[in-house]
Backbone as numpy.savetxt, mean C-alpha at the origin, in Angstrom:
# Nx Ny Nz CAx CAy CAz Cx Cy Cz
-37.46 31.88 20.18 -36.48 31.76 19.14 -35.86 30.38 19.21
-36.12 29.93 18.04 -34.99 28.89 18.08 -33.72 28.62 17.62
-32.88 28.33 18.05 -31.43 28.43 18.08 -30.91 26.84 17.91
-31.40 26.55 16.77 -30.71 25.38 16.39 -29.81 25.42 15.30
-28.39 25.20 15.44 -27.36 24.99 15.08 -27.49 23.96 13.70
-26.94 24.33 12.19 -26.66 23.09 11.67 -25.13 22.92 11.61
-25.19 21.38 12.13 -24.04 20.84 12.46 -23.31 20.29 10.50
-22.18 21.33 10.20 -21.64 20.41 9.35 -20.69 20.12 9.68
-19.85 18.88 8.76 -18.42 18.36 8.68 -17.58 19.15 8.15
-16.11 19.32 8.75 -15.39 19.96 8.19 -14.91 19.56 6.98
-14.37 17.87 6.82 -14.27 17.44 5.60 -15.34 16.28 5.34
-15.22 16.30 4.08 -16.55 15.22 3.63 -15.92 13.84 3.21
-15.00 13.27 3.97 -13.79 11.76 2.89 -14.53 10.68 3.88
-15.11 9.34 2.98 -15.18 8.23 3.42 -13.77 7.34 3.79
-13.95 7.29 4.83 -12.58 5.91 5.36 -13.15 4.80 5.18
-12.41 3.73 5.30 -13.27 2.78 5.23 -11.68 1.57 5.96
-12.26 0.31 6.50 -11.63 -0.61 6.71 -10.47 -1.25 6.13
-10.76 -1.40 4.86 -9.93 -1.99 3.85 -8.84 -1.26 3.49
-9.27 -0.10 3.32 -8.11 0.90 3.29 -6.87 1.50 4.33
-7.61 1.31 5.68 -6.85 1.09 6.47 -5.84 -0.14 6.34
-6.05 -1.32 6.43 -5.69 -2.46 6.44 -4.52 -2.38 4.75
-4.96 -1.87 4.41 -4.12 -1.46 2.74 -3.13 -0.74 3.20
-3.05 -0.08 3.85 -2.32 1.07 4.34 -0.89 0.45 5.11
-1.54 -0.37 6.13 -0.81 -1.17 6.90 -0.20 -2.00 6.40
-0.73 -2.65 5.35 0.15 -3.97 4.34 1.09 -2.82 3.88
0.82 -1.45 3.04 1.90 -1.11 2.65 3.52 -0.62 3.26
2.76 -0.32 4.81 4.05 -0.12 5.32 4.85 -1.30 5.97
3.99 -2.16 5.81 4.61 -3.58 5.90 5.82 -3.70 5.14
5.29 -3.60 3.79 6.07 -3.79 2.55 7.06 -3.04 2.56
7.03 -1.51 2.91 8.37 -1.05 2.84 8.72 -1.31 3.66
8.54 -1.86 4.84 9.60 -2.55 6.34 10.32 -3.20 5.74
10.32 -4.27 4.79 10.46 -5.24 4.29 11.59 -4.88 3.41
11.36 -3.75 2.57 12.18 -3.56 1.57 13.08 -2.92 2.63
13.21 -1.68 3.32 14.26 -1.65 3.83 15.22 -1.92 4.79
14.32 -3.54 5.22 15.16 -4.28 5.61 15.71 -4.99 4.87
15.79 -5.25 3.24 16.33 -6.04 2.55 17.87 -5.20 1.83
17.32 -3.72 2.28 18.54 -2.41 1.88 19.38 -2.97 2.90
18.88 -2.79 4.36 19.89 -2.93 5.14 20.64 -4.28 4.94
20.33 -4.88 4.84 20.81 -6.25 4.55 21.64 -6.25 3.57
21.73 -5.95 2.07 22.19 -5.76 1.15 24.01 -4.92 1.63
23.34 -3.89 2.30 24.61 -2.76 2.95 25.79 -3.24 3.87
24.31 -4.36 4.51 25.54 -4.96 5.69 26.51 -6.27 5.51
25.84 -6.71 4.38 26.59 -8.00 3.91 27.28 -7.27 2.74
27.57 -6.33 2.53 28.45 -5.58 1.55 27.69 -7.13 -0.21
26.37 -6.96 -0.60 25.66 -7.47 -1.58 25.60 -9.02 -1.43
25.87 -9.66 -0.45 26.31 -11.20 -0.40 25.05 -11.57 0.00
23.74 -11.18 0.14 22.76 -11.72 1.02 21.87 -12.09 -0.05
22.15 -12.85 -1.44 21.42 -12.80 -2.66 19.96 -13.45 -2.23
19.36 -14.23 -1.38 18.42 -15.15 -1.15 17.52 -14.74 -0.73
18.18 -13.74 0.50 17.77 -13.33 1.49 16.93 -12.18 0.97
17.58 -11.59 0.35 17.20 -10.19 0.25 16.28 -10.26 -1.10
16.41 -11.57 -2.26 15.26 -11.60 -3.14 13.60 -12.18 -2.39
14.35 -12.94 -1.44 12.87 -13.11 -0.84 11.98 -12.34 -0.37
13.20 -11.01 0.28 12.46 -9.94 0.85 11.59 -9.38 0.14
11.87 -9.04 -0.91 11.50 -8.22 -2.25 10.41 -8.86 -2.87
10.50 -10.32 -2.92 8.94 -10.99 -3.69 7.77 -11.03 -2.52
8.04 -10.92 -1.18 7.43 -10.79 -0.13 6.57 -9.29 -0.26
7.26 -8.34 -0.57 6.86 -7.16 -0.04 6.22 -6.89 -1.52
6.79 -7.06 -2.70 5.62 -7.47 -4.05 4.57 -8.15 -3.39
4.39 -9.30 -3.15 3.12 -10.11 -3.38 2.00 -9.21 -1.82
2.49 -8.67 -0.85 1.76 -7.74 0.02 1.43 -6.24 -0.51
1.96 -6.34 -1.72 1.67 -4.81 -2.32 0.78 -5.50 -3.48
0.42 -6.47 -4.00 -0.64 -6.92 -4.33 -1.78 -7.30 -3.90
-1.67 -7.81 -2.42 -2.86 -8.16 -1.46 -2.84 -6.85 -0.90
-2.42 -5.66 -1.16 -3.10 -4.33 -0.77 -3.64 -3.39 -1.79
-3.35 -3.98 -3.26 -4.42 -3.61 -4.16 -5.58 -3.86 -3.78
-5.43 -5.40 -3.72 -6.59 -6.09 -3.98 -7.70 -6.22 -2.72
-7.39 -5.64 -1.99 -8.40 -5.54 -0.78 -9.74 -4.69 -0.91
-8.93 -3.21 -0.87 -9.88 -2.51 -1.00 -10.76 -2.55 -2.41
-10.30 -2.91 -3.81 -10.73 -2.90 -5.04 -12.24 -4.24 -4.25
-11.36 -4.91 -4.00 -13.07 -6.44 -3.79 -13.67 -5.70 -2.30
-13.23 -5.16 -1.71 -14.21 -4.10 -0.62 -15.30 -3.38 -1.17
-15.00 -2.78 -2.27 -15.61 -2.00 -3.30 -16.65 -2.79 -4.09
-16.01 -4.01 -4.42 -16.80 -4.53 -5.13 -18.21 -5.51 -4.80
-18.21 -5.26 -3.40 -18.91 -5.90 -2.47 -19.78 -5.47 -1.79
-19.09 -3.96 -1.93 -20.02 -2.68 -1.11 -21.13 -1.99 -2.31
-20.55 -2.36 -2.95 -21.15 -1.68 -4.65 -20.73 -0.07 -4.52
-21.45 0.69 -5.24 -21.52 1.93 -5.81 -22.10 2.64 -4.64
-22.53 2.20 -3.65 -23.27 3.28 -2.43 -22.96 4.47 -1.82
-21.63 4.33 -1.53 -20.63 5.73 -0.95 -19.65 6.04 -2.08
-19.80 5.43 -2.86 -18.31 5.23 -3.72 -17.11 4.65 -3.47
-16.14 5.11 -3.81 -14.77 4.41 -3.29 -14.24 5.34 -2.49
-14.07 5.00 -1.37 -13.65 5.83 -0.04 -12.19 6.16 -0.26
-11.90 7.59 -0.08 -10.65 8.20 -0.32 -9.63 7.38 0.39
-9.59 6.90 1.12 -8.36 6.33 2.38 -8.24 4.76 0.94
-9.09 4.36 0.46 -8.69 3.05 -0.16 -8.32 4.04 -1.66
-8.69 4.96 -2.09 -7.80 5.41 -3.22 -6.51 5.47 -3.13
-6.25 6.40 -2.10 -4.70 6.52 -1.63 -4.20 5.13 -1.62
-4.86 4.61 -0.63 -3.71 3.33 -0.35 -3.62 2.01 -1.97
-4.57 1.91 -2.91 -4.39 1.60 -4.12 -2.83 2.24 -4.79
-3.00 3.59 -4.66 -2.22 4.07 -5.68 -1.02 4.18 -4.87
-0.39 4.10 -3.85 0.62 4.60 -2.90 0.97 2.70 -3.30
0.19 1.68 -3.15 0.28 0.09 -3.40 1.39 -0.04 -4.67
0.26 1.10 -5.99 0.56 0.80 -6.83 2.38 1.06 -6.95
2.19 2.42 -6.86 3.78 3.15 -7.18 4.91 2.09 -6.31
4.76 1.99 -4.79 5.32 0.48 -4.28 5.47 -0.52 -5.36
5.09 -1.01 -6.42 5.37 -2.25 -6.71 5.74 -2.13 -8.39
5.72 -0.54 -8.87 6.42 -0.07 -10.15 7.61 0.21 -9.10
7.81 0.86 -8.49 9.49 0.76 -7.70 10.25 -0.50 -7.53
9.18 -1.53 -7.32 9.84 -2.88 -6.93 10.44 -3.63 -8.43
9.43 -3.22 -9.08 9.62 -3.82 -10.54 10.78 -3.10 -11.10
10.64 -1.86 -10.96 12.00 -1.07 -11.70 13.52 -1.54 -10.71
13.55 -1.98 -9.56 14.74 -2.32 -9.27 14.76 -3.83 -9.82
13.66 -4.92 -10.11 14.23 -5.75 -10.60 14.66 -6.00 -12.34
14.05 -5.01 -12.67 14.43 -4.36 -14.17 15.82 -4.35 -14.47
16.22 -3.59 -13.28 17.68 -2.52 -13.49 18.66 -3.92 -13.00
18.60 -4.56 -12.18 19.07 -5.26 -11.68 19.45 -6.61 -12.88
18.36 -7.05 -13.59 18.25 -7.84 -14.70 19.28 -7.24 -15.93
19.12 -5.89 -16.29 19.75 -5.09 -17.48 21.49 -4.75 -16.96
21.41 -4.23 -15.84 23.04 -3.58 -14.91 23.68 -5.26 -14.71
């Protein structure tokens, strides 16, 4: 008798590098932003420089974490597809930098 086992995966999600690294820029970015909260809190709003720099900083790293995995993809071609870990971190990028935009919205209009 043979007693060979088929081995499956429990889940079937491609990771991939880029997405990691996406991941990491994004929590970069919110380090960033809420160190620019704290800042804001502790200078009771006086830290105007400081704290816009923070903010175009943690924008322009929530753009270089779009854009990683999208040219990862585009490099890798169509072979595995687009690996779930770089979907997430695209769209988790994205919503990061409609948040960033809507406080400088409100900020522009208030």
């Amino acid at each position: 008798m043979d007693n060979k086992r088929k081995k499956t995966k429990l889940f079937k999600i491609n990771f991939s590098a880029a997405g990691m690294v996406s991941l990491l820029i994004l929590f970069g970015a919110l380090l960033l932003l809420f160190a620019a909260l704290f800042i804001a809190f502790r200078t009771y709003g006086h830290g105007d420089a400081t704290i816009g720099a923070l903010g175009f900083l943690a924008f322009f790293l929530n753009i270089l974490g779009i854009m990683m995995p999208v040219r990862d993809h585009k490099m890798h071609g169509a072979e595995g597809g687009f690996p779930m870990l770089s979907r997430v971190a695209v769209i988790l990028n994205a919503l990061c930098m409609a948040g960033i935009i809507a406080v400088y919205v409100m900020g522009i209009i208030l």
